[in-house]
C-alpha positions in Angstrom: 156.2 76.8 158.8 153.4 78.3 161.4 150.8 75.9 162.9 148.6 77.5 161.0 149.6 76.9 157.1 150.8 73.5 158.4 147.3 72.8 159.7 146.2 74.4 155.8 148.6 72.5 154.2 147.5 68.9 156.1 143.9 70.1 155.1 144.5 70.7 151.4 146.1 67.1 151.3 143.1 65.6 153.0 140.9 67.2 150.1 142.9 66.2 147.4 143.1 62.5 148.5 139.2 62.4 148.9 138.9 64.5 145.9 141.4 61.1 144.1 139.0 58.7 145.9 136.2 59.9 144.6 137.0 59.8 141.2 138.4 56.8 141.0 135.3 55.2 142.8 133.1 56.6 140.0 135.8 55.1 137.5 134.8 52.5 139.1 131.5 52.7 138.8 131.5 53.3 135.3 133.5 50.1 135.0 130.9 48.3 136.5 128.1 49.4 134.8 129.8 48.3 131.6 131.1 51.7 130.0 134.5 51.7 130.4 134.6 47.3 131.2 137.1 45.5 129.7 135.0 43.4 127.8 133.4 46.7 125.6 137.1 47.3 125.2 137.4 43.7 123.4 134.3 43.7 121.4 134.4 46.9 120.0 138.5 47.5 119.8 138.4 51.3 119.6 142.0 51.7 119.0 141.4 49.6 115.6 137.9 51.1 114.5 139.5 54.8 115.3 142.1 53.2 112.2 139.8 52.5 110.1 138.4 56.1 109.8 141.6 57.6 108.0 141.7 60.3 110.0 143.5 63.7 109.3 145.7 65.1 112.4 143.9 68.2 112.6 140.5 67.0 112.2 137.5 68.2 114.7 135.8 64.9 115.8 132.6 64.9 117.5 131.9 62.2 119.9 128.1 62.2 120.4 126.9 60.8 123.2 130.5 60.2 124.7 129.4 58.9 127.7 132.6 58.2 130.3 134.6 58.6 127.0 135.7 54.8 125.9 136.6 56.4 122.9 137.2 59.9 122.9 140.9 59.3 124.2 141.6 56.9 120.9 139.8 59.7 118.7 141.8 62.4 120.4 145.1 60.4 119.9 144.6 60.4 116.3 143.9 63.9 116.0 147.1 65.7 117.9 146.7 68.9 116.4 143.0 68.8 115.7 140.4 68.4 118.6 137.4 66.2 120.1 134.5 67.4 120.9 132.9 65.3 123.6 128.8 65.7 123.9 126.4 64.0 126.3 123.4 65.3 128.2 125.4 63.3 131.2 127.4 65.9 132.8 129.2 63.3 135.1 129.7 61.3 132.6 131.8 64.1 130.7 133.5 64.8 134.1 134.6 61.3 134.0 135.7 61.5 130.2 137.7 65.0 131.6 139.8 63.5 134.4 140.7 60.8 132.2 142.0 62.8 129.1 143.7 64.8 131.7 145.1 61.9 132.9 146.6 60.8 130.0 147.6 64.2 129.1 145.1 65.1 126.5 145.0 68.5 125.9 142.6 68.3 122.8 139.7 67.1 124.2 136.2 69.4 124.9 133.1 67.9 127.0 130.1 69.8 126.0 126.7 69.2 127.6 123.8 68.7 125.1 120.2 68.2 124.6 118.8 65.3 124.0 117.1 66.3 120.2 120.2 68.5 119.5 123.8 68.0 118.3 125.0 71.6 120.1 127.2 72.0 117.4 127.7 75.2 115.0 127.5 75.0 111.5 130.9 73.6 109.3 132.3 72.7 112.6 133.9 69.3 112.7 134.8 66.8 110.1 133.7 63.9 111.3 130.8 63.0 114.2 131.0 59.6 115.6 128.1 58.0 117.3 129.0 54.8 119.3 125.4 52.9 120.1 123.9 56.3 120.5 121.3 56.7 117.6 119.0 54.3 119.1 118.3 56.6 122.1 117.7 59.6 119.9 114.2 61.0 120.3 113.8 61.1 116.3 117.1 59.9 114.0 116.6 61.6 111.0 115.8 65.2 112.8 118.8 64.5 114.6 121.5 63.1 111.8 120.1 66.6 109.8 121.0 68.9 112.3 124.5 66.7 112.7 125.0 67.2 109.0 124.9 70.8 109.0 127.7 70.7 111.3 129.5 68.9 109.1 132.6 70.7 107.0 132.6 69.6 103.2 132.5 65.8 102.4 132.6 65.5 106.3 131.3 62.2 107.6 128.9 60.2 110.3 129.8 57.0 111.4 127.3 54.9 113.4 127.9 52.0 115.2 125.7 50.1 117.6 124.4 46.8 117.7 123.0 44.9 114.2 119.6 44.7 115.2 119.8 48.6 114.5 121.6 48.4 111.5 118.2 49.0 109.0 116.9 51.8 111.4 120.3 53.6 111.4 120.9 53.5 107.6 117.3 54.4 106.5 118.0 57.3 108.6 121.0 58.5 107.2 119.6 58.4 104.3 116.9 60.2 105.0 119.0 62.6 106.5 121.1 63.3 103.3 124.0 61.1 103.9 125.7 58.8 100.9 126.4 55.7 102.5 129.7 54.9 101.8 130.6 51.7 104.4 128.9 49.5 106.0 129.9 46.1 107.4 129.7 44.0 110.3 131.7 44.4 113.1 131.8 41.0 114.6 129.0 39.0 115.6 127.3 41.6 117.8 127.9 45.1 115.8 127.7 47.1 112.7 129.8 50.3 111.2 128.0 52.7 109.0 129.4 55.8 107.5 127.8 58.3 105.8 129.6 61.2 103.6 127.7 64.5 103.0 128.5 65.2 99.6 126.5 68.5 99.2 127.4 70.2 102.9 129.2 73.0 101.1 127.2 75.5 103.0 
């Protein structure tokens, strides 16, 4: 090998072990601002609540508001022929949620950036849209949970979960919205699950 492409070849090493650091110190960060910490993992056990949807393997999943992706990778998993849409207006935090599907050799998964007031899905698109404490933040809920509806394919669901002082809020909304609730139970001490079926999206 020439001086030259040996000089290249040290270089492209050099990159790819800052371009490693890098992403595992914002990993890190992540961790450490709670996202992806071990004790979200614990209370909210997304392994068991992706169960408890009944999920078809081809199923399209939206994951609204994804963040880092604590549970697109579960959602994905249960989907192996179908596909994950992961939305946030966070572009690094989709990144993130990238390089870790990647890592665990997730070939299903899309990261879409959003606006804030808008799913950025098209019509009969997905069969199920989760929103993990995301409704909260949403500039107006029902607006919102409408437009996510249209999305929806025939008797496709939304499934809210967040914290139960948000519980009333989020079901008057889904309401509102069009949605027939059809669950909706604690989750612990701390959270709720509420899912709503769109009976008439036959659009």
């Amino acid at each position: 090998m020439s001086s030259a492409r040996r000089r290249l070849a040290v270089a492209a090493r050099r990159c790819h072990v800052v371009l490693a650091a890098t992403a595992l110190a914002h990993g890190a960060a992540l961790a450490d601002a709670g996202l992806l910490s071990p004790a979200r993992w614990r209370a909210l056990d997304p392994p068991h609540l992706v169960a408890r949807l009944g999920l078809h393997p081809t199923d399209v999943v939206a994951d609204v508001g994804a963040g880092p992706g604590l549970f697109t990778l579960p959602l994905a998993r249960a989907v192996p022929r179908g596909r994950v849409i992961a939305t946030d207006v966070r572009a690094d935090f989709l990144d993130e949620t990238a390089r870790r599907a990647a890592a665990a050799r997730l070939g299903n998964v899309e990261t879409r950036v959003v606006a804030p007031d808008r799913p950025g899905l098209g019509p009969r698109s997905i069969d199920l849209a989760w929103l993990c404490q995301v409704d909260a933040f949403l500039p107006d809920r029902v607006a919102y949970l409408r437009a996510l509806a249209m999305a929806l394919r025939p008797r496709g669901r939304v499934v809210i979960v967040n914290f139960r002082r948000d519980h009333d809020a989020a079901r008057r909304a889904l309401v509102a919205a069009g949605l027939r609730i059809i669950d909706d139970a604690p989750l612990g001490d701390l959270y709720f699950v509420l899912v709503g079926r769109c009976d008439s999206c036959r659009r």
